[in-house]
C-alpha positions in Angstrom: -61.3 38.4 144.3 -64.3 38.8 142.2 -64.2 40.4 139.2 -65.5 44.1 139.2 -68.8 45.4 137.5 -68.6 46.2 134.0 -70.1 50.1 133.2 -69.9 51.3 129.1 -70.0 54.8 128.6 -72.9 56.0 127.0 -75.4 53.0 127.7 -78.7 53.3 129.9 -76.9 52.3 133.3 -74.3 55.1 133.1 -76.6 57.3 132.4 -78.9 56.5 135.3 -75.9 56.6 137.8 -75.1 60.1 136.2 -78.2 61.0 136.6 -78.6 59.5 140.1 -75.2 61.6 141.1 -77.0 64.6 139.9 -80.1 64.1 141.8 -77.8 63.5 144.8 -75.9 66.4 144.4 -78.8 68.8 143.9 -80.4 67.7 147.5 -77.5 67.7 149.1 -77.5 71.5 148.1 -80.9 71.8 149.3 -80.1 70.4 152.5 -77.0 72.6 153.3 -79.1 75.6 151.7 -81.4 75.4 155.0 -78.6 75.3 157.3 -77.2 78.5 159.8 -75.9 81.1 158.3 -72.3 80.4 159.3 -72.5 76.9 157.8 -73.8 78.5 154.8 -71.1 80.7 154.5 -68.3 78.1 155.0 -69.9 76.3 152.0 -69.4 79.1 150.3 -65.8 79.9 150.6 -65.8 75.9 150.2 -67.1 76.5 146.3 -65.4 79.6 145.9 -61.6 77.9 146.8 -62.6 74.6 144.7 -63.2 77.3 141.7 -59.7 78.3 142.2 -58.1 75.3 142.9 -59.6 73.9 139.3 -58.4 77.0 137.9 -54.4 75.5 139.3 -55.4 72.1 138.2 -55.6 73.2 134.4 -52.3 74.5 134.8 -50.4 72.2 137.3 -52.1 68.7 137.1 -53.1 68.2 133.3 -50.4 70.4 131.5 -47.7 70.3 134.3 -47.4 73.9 134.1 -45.9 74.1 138.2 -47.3 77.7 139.2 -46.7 79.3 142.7 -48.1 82.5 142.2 -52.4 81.9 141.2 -53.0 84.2 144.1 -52.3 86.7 141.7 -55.3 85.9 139.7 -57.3 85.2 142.2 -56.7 89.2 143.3 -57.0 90.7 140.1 -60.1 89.3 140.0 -61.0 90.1 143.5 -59.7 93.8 142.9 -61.5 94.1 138.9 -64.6 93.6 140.8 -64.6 96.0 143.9 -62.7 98.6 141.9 -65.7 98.2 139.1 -68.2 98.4 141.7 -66.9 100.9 143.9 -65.4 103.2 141.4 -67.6 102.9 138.4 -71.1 101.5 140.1 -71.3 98.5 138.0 -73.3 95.8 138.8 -71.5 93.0 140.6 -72.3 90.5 138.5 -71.3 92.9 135.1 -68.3 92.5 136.8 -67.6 88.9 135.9 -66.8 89.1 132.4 -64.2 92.1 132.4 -62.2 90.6 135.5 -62.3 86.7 133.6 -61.1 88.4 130.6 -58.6 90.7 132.3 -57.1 87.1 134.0 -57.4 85.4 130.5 -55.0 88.1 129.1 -52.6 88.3 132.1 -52.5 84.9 132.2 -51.4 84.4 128.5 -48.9 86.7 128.9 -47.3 84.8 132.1 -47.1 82.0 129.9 -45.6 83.2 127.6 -41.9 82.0 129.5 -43.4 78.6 129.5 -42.4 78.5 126.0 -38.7 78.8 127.0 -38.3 77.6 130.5 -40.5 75.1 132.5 -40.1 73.2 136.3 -38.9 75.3 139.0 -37.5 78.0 136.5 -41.7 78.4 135.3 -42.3 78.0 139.2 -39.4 81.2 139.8 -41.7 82.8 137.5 -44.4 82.8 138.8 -43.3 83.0 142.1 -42.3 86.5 141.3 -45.8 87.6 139.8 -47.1 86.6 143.2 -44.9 88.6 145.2 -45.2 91.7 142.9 -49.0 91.8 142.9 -49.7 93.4 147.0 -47.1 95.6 145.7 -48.8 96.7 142.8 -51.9 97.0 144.8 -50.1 99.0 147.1 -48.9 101.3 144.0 -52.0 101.8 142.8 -53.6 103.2 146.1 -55.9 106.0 144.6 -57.4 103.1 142.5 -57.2 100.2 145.0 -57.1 101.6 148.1 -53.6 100.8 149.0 -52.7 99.1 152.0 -55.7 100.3 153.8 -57.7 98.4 151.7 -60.6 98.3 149.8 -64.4 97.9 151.3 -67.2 97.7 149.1 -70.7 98.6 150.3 -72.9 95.8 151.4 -75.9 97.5 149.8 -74.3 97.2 146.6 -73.8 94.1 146.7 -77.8 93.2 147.5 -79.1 90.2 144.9 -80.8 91.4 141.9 -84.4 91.2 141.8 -84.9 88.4 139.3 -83.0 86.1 141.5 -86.0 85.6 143.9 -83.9 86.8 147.0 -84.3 89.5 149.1 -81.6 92.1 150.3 -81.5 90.4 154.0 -80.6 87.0 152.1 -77.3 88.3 150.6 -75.5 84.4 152.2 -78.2 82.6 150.5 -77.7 84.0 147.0 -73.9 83.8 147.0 -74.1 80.3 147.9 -76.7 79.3 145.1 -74.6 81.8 143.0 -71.1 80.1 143.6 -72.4 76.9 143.7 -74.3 77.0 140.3 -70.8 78.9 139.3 -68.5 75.8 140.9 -70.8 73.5 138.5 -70.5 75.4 134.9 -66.2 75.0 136.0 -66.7 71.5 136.6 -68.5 70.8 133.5 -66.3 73.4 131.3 -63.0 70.7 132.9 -64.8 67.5 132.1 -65.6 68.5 128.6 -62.1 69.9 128.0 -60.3 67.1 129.3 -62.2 64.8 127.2 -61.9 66.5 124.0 -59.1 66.9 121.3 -57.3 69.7 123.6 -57.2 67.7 126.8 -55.8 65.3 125.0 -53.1 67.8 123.8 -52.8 68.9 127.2 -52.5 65.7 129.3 -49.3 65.0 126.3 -47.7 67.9 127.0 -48.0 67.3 130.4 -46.4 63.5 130.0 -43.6 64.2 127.3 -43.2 67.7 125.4 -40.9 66.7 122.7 -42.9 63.5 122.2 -46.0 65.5 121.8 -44.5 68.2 119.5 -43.3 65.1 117.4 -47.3 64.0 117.0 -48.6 67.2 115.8 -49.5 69.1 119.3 -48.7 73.1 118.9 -46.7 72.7 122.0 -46.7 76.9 122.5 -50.4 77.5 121.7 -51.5 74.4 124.3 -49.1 76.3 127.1 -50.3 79.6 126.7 -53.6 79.1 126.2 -54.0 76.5 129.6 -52.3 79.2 131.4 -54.8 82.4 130.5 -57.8 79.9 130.8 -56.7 78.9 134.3 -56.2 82.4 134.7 -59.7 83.3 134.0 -61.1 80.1 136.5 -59.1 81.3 139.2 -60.1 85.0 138.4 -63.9 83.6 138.9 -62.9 82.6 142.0 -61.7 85.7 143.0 -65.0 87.7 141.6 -66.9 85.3 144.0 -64.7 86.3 146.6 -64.7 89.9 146.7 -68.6 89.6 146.6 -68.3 87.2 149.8 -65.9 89.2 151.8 -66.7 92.5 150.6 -63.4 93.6 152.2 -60.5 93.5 150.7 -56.8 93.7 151.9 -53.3 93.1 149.5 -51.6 91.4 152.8 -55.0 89.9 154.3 -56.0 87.7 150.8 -53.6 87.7 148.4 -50.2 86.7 149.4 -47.9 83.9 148.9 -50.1 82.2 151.6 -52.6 82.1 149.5 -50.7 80.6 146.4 -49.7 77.8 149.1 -53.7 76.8 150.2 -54.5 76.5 146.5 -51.7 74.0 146.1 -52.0 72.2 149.0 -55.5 71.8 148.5 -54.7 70.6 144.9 -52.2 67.9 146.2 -54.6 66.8 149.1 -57.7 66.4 146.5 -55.6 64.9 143.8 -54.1 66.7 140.8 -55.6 65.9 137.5 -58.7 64.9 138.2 -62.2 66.8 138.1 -63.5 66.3 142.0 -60.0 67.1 143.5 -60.2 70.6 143.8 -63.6 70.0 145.6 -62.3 67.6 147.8 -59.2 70.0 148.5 -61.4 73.1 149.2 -63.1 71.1 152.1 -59.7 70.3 153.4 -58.3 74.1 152.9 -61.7 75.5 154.7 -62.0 73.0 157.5 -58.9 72.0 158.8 -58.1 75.1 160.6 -62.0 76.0 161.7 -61.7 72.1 162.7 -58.1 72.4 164.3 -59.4 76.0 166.2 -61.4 73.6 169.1 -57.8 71.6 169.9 -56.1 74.9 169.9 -53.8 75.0 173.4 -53.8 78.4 175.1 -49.6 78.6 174.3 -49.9 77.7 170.5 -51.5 80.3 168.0 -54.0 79.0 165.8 -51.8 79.9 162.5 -49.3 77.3 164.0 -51.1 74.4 164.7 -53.3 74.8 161.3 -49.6 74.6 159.4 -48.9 71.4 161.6 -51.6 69.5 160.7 -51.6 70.5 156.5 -48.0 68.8 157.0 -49.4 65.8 158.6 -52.2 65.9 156.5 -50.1 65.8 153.4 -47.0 63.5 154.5 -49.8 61.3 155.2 -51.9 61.3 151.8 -48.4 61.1 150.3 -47.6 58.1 151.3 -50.8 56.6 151.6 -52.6 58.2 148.7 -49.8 59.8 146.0 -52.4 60.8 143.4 -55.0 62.3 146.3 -57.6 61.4 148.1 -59.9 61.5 145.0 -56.9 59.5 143.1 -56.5 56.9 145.5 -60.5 56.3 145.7 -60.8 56.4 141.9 -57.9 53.7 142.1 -60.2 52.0 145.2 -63.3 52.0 142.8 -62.1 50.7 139.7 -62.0 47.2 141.9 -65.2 47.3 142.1 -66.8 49.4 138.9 -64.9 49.3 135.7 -65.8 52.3 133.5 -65.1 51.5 129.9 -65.4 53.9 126.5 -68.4 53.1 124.5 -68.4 51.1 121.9 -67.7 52.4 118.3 -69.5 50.7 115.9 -67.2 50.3 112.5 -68.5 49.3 109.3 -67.9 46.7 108.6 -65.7 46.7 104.9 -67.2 44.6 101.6 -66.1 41.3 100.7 -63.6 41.2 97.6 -65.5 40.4 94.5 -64.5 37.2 93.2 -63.7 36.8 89.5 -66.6 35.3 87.8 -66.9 36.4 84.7 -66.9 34.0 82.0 -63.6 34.0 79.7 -63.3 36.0 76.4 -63.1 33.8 73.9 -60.1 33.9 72.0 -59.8 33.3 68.0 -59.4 29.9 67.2 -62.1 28.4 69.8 -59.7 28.9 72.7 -60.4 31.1 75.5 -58.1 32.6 78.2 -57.9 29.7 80.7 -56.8 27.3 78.1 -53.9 30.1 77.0 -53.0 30.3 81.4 -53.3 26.6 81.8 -50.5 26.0 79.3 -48.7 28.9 80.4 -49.1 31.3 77.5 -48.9 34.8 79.1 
């Protein structure tokens, strides 16, 4: 087998294949900006999901922080908006900061048990949050709309003036919007993962005692991971409520909805930046894909849960770390990406000794005195 193509970070070729990804990416953007409508809006649930499904993979895949109920997030964020915009008559896009906050804070707080308790006891925990947020919803009615929902006004929801887009092009500037959105996540994960934190993270992840033993603040890296993924998956959910403009505690933001993010997760590949992406395609498109195979006697619900089961018994035992795993694994075959080089100084020589003896009284000097042995 021949041996695979060496690639230093930092150098002119990686740069050039970075920028030759970008390039890539931004026509390929272009292209599915010019589709139909519908297609447009699919890829834009597509961007939205992936932003939640990173928001998981902070928690789950690089701090093993197992968390069952992110559909939580994703509906405070959803609700934040629509009750800002419907309520109050903010602008949707105002909106943003308040709701990611909001999630940052309740998603501290959640992890706060972390500290004590993690594995399925964490997953109990947040199991519950899930299940208690339609509730809350429900409570809430005069401010939520209760179980009749909550519909925001498409006029309000028109794109602002600056972004170049007119109010009959509402698909167009969500999909620029949440793609552009999608990005800033991805970058804001690569850059964490690769710094000091990440590092902090992916050990706490690995072995808790052992990393608590090296100097990581175990409790700050838990609670932190979990309001930040808090705040992604709160984007997300922002995004959402300015896509559906509907919005429904038993129609969005159930424990069904907790279960696409982590399937998606598994399917992409946990821990690594372009899983959640990957995962959002399979979360969006399976069951628009599986609708045409549909038999008259089978619902759609139930043959879109029979073939995520297929889909991940399969990628389990063909591709345990995800599709995006299992092609990073396929790749490095091929292209082996190593760190760049750190150039160390380089440290002096010792100085040698060659100073010329002291003489000594009586005309003898100090190498006479050692080469006798005269200390």
């Amino acid at each position: 087998m021949p041996a695979p193509f060496v690639l230093t970070r930092g150098t002119w070729p990686h740069r050039l294949l970075l920028l030759a990804i970008a390039a890539l990416a931004a026509l390929a953007l272009l292209w599915a900006s010019g589709l139909a409508q519908f297609r447009v809006s699919q890829l834009t649930s597509v961007f939205i999901y992936a932003i939640a499904i990173s928001g998981l993979n902070l928690a789950t895949g690089y701090t093993g922080l197992l968390s069952i109920g992110h559909s939580a997030f994703f509906g405070l964020g959803a609700y934040t908006t629509g009750v800002l915009v419907m309520r109050y008559n903010w602008d949707p896009l105002a909106t943003i900061a308040p709701a990611v906050a909001l999630c940052f804070a309740v998603g501290f707080v959640i992890g706060l048990p972390a500290l004590r308790i993690r594995g399925l006891y964490l997953a109990l925990v947040t199991l519950a949050v899930g299940v208690a947020f339609p509730e809350l919803v429900r409570r809430f009615s005069a401010l939520t709309g209760g179980a009749r929902g909550l519909v925001i006004r498409r006029r309000l929801l028109n794109p602002p003036a600056w972004s170049g887009f007119g109010p009959g092009e509402r698909t167009q500037w969500l999909f620029w919007l949440s793609a552009v959105a999608l990005g800033a996540v991805l970058l804001l994960m690569h850059l964490l993962v690769r710094s000091r934190a990440g590092l902090a993270m992916i050990a706490t992840r690995d072995n808790e005692i052992a990393a608590a033993a090296s100097g990581v603040r175990v409790a700050t890296v838990k609670t932190s991971v979990f309001g930040l993924s808090g705040a992604v998956t709160g984007l997300a959910g922002c995004l959402f409520a300015m896509y559906l403009a509907a919005l429904s505690p038993d129609g969005s933001f159930t424990l069904l909805k907790s279960i696409e993010f982590i399937t998606g997760l598994v399917i992409g590949g946990a821990a690594t930046r372009l899983g959640p992406v990957v995962g959002a395609f399979a979360v969006v498109y399976i069951p628009y894909l599986t609708a045409s195979l549909n038999p008259s006697n089978v619902s759609q619900g139930q043959l879109s849960g029979v073939l995520f089961g297929v889909v991940l018994i399969l990628i389990i035992f063909l591709m345990p770390d995800g599709v995006v795993g299992g092609l990073s694994r396929l790749s490095g075959r091929l292209v082996q990406l190593r760190p760049a080089r750190v150039n160390t100084p380089t440290p002096p020589a010792p100085e040698e000794n060659n100073h010329e003896a002291s003489p000594l009284p009586g005309g003898r000097d100090d190498r006479d005195l050692t080469a006798r042995g005269v200390q």
